[in-house]
C-alpha positions in Angstrom: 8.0 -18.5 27.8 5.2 -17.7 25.4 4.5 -15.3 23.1 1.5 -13.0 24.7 -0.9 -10.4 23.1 -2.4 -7.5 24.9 -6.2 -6.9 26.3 -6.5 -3.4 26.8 -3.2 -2.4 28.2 -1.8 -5.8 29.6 0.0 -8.5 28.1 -2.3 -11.4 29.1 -3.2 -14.2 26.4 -0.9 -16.4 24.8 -0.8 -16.9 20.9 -1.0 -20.7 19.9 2.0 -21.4 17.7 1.4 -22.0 14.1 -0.6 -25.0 13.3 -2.6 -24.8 16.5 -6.1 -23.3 15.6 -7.9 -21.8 18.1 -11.2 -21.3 16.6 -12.2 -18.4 19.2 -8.8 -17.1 18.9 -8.2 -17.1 15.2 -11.9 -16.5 13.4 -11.2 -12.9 15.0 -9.2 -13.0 12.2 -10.6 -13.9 9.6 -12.2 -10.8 8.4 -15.5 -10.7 6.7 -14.4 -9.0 3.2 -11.5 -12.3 3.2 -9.1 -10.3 4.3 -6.7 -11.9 7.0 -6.4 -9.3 10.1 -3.5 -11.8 11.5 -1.2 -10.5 8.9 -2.7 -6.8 9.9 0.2 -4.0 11.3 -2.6 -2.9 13.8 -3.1 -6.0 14.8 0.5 -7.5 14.3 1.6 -4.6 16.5 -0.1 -5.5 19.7 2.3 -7.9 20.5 5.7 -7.2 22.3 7.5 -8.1 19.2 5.7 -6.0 17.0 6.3 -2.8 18.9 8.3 -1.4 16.3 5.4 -1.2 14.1 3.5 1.1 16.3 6.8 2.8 16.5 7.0 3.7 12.6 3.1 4.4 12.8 3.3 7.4 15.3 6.7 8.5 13.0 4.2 8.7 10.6 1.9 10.6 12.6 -0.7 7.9 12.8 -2.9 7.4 16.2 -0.9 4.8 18.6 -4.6 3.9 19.6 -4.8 2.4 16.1 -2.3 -0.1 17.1 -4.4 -2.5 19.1 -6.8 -3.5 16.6 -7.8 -7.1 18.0 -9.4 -8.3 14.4 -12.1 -7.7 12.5 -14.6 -9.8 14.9 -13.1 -8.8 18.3 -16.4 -7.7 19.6 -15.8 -6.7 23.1 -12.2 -5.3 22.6 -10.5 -2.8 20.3 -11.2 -3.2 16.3 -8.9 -0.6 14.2 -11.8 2.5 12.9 -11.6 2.0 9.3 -12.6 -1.7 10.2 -15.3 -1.0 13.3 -17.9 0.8 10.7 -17.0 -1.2 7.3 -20.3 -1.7 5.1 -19.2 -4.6 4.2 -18.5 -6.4 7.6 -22.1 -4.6 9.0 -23.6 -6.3 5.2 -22.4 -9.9 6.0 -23.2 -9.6 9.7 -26.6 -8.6 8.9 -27.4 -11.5 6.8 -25.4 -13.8 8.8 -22.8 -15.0 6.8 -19.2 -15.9 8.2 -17.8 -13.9 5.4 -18.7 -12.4 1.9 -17.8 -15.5 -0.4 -21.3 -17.3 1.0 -23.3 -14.3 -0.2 -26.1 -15.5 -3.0 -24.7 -11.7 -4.4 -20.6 -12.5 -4.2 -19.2 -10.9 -5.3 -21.1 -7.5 -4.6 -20.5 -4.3 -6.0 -18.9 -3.2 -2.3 -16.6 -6.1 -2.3 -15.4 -5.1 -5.9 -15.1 -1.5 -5.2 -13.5 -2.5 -1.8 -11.0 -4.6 -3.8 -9.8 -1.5 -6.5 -10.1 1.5 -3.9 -6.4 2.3 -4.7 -6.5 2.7 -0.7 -4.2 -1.1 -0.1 -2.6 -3.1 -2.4 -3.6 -5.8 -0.1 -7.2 -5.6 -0.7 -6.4 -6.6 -4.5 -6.2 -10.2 -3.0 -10.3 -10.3 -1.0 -11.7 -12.2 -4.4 -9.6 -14.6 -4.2 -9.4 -15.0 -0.8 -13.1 -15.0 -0.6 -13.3 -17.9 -3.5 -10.3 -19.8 -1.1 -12.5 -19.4 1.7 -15.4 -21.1 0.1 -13.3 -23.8 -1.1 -11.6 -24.4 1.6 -13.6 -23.7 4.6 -12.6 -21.0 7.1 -10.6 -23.9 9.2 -8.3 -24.7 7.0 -7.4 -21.0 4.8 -6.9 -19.5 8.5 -4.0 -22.4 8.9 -2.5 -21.4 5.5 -3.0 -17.7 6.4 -0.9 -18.1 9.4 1.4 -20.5 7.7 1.9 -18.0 5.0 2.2 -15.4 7.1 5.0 -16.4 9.5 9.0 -16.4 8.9 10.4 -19.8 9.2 12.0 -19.0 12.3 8.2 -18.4 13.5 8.4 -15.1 13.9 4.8 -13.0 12.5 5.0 -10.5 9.8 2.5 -8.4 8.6 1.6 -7.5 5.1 4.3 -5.1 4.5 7.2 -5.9 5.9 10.1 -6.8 3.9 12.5 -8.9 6.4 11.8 -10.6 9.7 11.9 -8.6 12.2 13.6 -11.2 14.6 15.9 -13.2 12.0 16.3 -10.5 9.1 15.2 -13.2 6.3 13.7 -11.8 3.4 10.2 -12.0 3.1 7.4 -12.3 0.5 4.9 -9.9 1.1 2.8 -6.9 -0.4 6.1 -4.6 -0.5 8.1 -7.2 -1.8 6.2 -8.0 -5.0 5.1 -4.4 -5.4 8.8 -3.7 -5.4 9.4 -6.4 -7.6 6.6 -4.8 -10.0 8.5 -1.5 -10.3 11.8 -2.2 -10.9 
């Protein structure tokens, strides 16, 4: 049986396994300011087995509506707030760019202050995901992104988890290496 991800409040698409790239399926993921929504907890938690992230989100007193973000470019279905009016995602869409690394300006003054808003350590990472990206090509950083962000068991983990959630292997993430940094 597969692994399926909600539209609106069903459990209808399946997710390709790692290594499959969907293109309509995974550029929703990709997000303009090169960050990789994929690895998300709003997004991450709209699968079955990432319940227990909207679970700690409403302990925290956060919206469960928040919790079934779709991606940056999910156009017709739910896109997390703080991502649905970004000024950076409106500034690359405008000029028609796939993301802000094939600007003329890149990187911008609202990609750098985007990057050091003390808000996320994992915006700390956009520069160089951006310069990746234009290395690279969108194609093949969204396969690494997924690779990277997958347990070798193949369960997904989002940015700030520190052990799978389906085979409790430790896992290098955001938390992980800001631990490391402050012990």
């Amino acid at each position: 049986m597969g692994v399926y991800f909600r539209n609106s409040s069903n459990w209808l698409h399946p997710r390709p396994p790692i290594g499959e790239l969907l293109m309509d399926y995974e550029l929703r993921l990709l997000g303009y300011c090169g960050l990789y929504c994929g690895a998300c907890n709003h997004y991450r938690s709209s699968f079955p087995e990432g319940k227990y992230l909207l679970e700690e989100g409403m302990k925290q007193g956060e919206d469960p509506h928040n919790y079934n973000c779709r991606g940056c470019r999910g156009e017709l279905e739910y896109i997390h707030p703080g991502c649905d009016v970004c000024d950076i995602k409106s500034c690359a869409k405008e000029k028609g760019l796939a993301h802000c690394g094939l600007c003329s300006s890149f990187p911008c003054g609202k990609i750098i202050e985007f990057q050091h808003d003390d808000r996320h350590i994992h915006h700390l990472d956009v520069i160089d995901n951006l310069n990746e990206l234009k290395e690279k090509g969108s194609e093949q950083w969204l396969k690494e992104q997924q690779k990277k962000w997958t347990c070798d068991c193949g369960m997904h983990f989002s940015w700030y988890e520190t052990n799978c959630s389906n085979c409790g292997a430790g896992l290098t993430t955001y938390a992980t290496n800001l631990r490391q940094k402050l012990d």
